[in-house]
DSSP file (Angstrom, degrees, kcal/mol; ACC not computed):
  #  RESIDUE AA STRUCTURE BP1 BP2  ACC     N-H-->O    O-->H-N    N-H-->O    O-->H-N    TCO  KAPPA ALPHA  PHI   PSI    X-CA   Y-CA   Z-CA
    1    1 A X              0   0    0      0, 0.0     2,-0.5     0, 0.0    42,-0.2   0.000 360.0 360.0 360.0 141.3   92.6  160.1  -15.9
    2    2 A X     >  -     0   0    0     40,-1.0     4,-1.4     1,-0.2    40,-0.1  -0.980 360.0-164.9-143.7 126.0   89.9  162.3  -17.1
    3    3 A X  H >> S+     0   0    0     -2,-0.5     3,-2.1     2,-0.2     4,-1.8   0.981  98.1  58.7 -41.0 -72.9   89.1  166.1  -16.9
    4    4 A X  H 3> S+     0   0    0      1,-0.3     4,-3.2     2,-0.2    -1,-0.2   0.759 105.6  50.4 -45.4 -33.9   85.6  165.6  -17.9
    5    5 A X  H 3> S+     0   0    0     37,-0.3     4,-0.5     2,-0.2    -1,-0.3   0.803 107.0  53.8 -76.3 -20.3   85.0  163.1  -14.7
    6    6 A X  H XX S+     0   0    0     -3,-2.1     4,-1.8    -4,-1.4     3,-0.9   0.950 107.6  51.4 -76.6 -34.8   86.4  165.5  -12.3
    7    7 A X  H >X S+     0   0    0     -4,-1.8     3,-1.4     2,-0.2     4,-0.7   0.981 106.9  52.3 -17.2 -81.7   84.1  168.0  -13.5
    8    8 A X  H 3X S+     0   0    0     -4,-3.2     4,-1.5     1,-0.3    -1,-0.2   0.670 109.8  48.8 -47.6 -14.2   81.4  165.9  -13.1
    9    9 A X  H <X S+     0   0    0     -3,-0.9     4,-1.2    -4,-0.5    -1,-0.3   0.705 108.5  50.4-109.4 -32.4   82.4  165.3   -9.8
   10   10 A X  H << S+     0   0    0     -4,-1.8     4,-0.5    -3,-1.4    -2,-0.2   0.507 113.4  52.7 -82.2  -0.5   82.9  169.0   -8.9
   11   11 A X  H >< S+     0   0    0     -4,-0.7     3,-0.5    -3,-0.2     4,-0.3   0.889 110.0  46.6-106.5 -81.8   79.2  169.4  -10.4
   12   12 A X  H >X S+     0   0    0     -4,-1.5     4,-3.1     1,-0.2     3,-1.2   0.651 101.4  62.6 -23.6 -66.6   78.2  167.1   -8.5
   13   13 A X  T 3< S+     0   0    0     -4,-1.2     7,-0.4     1,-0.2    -1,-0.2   0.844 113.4  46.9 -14.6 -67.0   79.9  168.5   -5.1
   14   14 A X  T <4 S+     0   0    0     -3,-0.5    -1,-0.2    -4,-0.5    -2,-0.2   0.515 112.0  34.5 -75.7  -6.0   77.8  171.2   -5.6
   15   15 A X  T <4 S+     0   0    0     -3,-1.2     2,-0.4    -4,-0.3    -2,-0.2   0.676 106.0  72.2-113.0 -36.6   74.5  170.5   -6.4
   16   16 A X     X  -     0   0    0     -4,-3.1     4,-1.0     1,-0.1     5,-0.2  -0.657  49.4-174.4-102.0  81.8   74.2  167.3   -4.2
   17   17 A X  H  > S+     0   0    0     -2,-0.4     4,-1.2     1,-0.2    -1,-0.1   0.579  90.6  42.8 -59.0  -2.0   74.0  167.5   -0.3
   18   18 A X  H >> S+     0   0    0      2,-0.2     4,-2.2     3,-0.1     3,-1.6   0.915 113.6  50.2 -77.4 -63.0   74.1  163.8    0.4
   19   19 A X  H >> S+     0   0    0      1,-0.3     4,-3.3     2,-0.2     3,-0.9   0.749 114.9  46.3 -20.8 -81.8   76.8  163.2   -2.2
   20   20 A X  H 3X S+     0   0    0     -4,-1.0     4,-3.2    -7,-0.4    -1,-0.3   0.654 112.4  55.6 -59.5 -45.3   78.8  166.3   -0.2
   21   21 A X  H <X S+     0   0    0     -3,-1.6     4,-3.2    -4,-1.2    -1,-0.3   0.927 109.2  46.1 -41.1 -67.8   77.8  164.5    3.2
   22   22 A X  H <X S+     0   0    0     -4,-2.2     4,-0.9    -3,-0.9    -2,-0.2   0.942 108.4  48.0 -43.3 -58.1   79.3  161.6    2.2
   23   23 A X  H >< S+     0   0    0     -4,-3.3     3,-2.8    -5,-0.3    -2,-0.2   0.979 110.5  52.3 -46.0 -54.0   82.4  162.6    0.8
   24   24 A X  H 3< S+     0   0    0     -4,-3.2    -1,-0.2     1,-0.2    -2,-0.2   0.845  99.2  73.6 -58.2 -18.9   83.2  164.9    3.9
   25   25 A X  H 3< S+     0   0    0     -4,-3.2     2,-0.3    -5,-0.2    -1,-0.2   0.674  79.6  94.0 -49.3 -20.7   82.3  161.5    6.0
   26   26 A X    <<  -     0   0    0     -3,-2.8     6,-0.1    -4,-0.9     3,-0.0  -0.662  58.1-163.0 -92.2 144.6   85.6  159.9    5.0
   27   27 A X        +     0   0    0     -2,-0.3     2,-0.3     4,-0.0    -1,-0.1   0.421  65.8  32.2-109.6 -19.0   88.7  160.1    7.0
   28   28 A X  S  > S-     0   0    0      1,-0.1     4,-0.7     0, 0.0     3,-0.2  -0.989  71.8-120.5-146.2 153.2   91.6  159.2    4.7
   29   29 A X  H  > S+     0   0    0     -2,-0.3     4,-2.5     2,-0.2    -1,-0.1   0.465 111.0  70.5 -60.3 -12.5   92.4  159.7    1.1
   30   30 A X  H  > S+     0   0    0      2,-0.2     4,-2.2     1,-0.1    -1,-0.2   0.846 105.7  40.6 -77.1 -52.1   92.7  156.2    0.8
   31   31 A X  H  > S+     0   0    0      2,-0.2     4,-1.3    -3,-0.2    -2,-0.2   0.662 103.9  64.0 -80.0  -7.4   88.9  156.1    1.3
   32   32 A X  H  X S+     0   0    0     -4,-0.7     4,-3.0     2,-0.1     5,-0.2   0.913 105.3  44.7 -70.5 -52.1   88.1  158.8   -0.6
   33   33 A X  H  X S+     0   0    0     -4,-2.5     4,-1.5     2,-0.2    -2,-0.2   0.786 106.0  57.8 -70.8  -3.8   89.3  157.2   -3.6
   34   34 A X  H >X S+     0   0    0     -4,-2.2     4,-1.1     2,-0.2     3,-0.7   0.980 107.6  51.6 -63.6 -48.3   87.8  154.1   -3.0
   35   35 A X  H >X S+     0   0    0     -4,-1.3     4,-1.4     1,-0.2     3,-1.3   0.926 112.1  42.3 -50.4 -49.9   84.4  156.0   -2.9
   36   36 A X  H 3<>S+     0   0    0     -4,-3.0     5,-2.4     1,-0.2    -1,-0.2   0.562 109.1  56.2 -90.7   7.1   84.7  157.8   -6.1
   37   37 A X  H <<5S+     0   0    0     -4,-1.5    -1,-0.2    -3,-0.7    -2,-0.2   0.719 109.6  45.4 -64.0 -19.4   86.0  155.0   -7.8
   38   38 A X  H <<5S+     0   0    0     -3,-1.3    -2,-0.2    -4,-1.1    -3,-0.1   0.597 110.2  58.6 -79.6 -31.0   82.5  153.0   -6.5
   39   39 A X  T  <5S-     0   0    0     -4,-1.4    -3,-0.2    -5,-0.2    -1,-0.2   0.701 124.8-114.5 -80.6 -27.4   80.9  156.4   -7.8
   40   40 A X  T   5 +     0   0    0      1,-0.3     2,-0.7    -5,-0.2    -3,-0.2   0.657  68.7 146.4  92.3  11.3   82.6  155.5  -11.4
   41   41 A X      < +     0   0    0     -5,-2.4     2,-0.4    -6,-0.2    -1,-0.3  -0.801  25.5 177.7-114.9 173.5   84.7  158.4  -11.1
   42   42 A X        +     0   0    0     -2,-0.7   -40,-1.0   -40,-0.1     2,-0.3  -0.968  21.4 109.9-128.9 104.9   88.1  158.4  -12.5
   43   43 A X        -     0   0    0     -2,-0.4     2,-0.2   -42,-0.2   -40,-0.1  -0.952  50.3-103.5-172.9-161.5   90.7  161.2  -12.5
   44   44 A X     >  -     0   0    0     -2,-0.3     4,-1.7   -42,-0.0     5,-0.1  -0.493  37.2-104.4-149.8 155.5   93.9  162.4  -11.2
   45   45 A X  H  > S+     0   0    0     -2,-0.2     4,-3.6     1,-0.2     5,-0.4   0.950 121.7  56.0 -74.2 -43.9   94.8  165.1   -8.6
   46   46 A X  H  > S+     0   0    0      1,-0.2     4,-0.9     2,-0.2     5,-0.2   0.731 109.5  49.7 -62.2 -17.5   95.9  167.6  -11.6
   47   47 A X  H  > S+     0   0    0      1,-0.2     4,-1.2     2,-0.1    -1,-0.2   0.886 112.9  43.9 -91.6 -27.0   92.3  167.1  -13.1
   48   48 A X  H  X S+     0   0    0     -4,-1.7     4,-2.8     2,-0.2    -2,-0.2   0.871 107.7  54.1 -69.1 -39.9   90.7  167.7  -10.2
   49   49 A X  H  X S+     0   0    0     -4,-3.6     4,-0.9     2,-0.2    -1,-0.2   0.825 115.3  45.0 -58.7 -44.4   92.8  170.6   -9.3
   50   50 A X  H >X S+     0   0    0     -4,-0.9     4,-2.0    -5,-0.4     3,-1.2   0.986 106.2  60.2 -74.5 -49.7   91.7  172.1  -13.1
   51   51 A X  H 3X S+     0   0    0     -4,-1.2     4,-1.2     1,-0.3    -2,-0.2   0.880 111.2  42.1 -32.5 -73.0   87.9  171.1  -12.5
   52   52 A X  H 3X S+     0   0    0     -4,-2.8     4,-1.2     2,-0.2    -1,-0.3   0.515 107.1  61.1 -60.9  -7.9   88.0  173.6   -9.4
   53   53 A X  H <X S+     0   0    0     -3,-1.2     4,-2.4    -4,-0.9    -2,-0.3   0.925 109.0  36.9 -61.2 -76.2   89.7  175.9  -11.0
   54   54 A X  H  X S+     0   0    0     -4,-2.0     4,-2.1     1,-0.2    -2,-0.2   0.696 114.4  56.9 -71.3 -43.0   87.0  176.4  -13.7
   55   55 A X  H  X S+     0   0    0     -4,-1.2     4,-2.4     2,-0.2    -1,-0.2   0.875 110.4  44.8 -87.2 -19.0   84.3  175.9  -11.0
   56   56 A X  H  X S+     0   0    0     -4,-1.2     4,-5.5    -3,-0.2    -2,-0.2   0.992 109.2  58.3 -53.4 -60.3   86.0  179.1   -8.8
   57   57 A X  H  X S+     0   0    0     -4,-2.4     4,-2.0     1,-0.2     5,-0.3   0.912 109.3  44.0 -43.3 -65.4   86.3  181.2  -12.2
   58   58 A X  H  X S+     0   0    0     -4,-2.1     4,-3.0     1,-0.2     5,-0.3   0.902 113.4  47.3 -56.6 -55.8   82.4  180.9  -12.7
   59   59 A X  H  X S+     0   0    0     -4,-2.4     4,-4.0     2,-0.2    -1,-0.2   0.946 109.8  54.9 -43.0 -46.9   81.7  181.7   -9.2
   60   60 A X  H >< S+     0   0    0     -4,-5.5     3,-2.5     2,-0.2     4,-0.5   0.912 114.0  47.1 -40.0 -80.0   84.4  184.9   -9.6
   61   61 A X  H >X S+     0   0    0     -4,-2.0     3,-1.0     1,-0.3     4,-0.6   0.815 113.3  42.0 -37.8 -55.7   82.0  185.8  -12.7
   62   62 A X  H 3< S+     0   0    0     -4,-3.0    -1,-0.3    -5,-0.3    -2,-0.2   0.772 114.9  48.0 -69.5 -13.4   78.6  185.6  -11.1
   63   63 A X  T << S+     0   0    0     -4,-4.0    -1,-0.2    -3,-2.5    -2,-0.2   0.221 111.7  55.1-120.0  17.0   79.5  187.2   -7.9
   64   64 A X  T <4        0   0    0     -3,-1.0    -2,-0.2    -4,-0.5    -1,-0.2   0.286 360.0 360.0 -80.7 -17.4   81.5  190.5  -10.2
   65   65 A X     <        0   0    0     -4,-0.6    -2,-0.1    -5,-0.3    -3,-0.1   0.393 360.0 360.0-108.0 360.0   78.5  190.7  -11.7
C-alpha cells in the first residue's frame, strides 16, 4: 500500500474533471477499486484517509490566509 499513490490520486481528484466524473460514476466499492487499480493506483483505506488529510490541511492554509 502506498501513501505516495493515494496522494497522487487525491491530486488527481482535484485537478481532473473527467477523472472526478468517472470516479463518482461507480456504484460500489468493489468497482471503485477495480478502476483505480486499472488507473495503476495502489493503496489502502488508511493512506487514503492520510492523503485527504494533507489535501484539507492545505486548503485550511490557503483559505486562513
Amino acid at each position: 500500500m502506498s501513501l505516495a499513490s493515494a496522494q497522487q490520486f487525491v491530486s488527481v481528484m482535484k485537478s481532473d474533471r473527467e477523472f472526478r466524473a468517472a470516479v463518482a460514476s461507480l456504484s460500489t466499492s468493489l468497482e471503485l477499486g477495480n478502476f483505480l487499480q486499472g488507473q495503476g493506483y495502489v493503496f489502502d483505506l488508511p493512506d487514503l484517509i492520510k492523503a485527504m488529510a494533507a489535501c484539507m490541511a492545505e486548503l485550511d492554509q490557503c483559505c486562513s490566509q
